[in-house]
N, C-alpha and C positions, 0 to 999 in steps of 0.2 A: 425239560432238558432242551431241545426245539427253543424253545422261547428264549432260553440265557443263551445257546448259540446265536439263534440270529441277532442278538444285542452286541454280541463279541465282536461278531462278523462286523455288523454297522459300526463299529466302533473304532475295529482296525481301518475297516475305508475310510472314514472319516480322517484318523490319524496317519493314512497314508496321501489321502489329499493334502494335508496340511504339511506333510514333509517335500510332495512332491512342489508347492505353491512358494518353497520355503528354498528348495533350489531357483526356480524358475527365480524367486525375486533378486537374489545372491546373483545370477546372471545378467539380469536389467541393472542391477547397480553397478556390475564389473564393467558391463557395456556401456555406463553411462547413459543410459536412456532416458530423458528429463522430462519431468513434469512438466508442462505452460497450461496457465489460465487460457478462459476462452478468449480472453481481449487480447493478451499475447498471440495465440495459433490464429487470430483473424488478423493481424499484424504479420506476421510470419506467413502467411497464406498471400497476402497482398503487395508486400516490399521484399521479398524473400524464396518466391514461388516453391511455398511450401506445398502439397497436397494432403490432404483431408483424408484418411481414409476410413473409412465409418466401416464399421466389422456387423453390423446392427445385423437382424435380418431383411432381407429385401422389402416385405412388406413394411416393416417400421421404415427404413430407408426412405421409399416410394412417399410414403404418406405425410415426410419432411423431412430436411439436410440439411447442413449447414451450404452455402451455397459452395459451389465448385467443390463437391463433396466425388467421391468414387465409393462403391459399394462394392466389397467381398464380403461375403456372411461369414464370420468364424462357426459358426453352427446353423444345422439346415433342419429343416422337419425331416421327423425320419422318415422314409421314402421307401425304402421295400418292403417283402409282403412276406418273409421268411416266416419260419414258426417262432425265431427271437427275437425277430423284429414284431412281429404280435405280441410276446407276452411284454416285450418293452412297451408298446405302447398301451396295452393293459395294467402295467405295472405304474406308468405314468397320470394314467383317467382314476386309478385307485386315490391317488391325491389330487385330484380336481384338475388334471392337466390334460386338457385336449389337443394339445398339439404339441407333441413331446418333441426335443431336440436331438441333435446328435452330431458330434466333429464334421467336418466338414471336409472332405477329403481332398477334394480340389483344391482348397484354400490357397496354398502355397504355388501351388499352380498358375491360379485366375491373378494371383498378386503380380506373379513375374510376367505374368502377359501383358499387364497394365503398366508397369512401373519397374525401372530401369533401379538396377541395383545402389546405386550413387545418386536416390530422387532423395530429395528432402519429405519426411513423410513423419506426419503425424496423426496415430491413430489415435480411432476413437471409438465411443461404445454407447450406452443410455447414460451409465453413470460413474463411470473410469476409473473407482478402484483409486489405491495410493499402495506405493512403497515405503511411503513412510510409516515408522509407527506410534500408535498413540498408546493410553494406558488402556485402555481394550481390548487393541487389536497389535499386538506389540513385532506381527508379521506385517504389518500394513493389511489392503483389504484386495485381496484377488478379483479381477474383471476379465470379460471380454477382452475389453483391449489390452489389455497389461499381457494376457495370455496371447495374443497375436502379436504385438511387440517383440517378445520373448520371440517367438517362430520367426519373425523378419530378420532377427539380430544373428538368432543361430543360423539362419540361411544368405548371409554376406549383407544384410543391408547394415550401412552405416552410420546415417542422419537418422536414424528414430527418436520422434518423441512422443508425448502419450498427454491427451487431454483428460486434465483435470476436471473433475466434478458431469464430467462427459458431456453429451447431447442435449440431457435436461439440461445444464446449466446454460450450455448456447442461447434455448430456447426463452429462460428464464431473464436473459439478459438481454434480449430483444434482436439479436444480434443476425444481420442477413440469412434468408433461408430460400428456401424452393423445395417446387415438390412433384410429382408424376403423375398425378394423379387428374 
């Protein structure tokens, strides 16, 4: 009985992920939020003073950016030591994950300390997600940055766009980087 509950359970969050992913997208298309390739947002970054804003975690960040890159983490390692915060991260090493994640609460915070409501800003992530849809994926495919987009939009910014094929693709295409390391 146990066993066909917890299926239920997984099933509805799953189905309630995909509702909640399903507004957020309906939001970025109402806000008009657009796609650009990487050669477009390195054009738009350089004739246009776009900013960059990489959602990555710091350590991926750190380790290489696209250049003129700014880092806010949309998700951070989880960091307290509660007894939920334990079994989450217990529940996380159960599937081979040592360094589980979790929202990021300051997000929206560290964004507006950085960057003025009216910046031109295009985020970004490892691998961006699309709005559009295909015969697969007929909601497009939810990311990192699509999911910060969305929070920038609902919190007055109004130049968002959102790099396509994300970081990897930057990287793939040779295109300037730097790093902190």
């Amino acid at each position: 009985m146990n066993e066909v509950n917890g299926n239920k359970n997984a099933y509805m969050e799953q189905e309630s992920a995909e509702e909640d992913w399903k507004i957020k997208r309906q939001v970025l298309l109402e806000k008009k939020v657009r796609s650009v390739d990487v050669k477009e947002a390195l054009r738009l970054q350089n004739e246009n003073n776009f900013v960059i804003l990489d959602v990555r975690p710091e350590a991926e960040f750190k380790e290489a950016h696209p250049e003129g890159a700014i880092n806010v983490q949309i998700y951070r390692l989880i960091k307290e030591w509660t007894a939920w915060d334990i079994a989450r991260r217990a529940a996380f090493a159960f599937f081979g994950i040592f360094s589980g994640t979790e929202e990021n609460p300051e997000f929206m915070q560290s964004v507006e300390s950085k960057l003025a409501k009216d910046a031109k800003i295009i985020v970004a992530c490892s691998a961006g997600g699309t709005t559009k849809p295909t015969q697969n994926l007929p909601e497009g495919q939810q990311s990192r940055s699509l999911i910060a987009a969305y929070l920038l939009v609902l919190n007055g910014y109004k130049n968002v766009f959102h790099l396509e094929g994300g970081i990897y693709n930057w990287f793939k295409q040779g295109l300037p980087t730097a790093s902190e390391e």
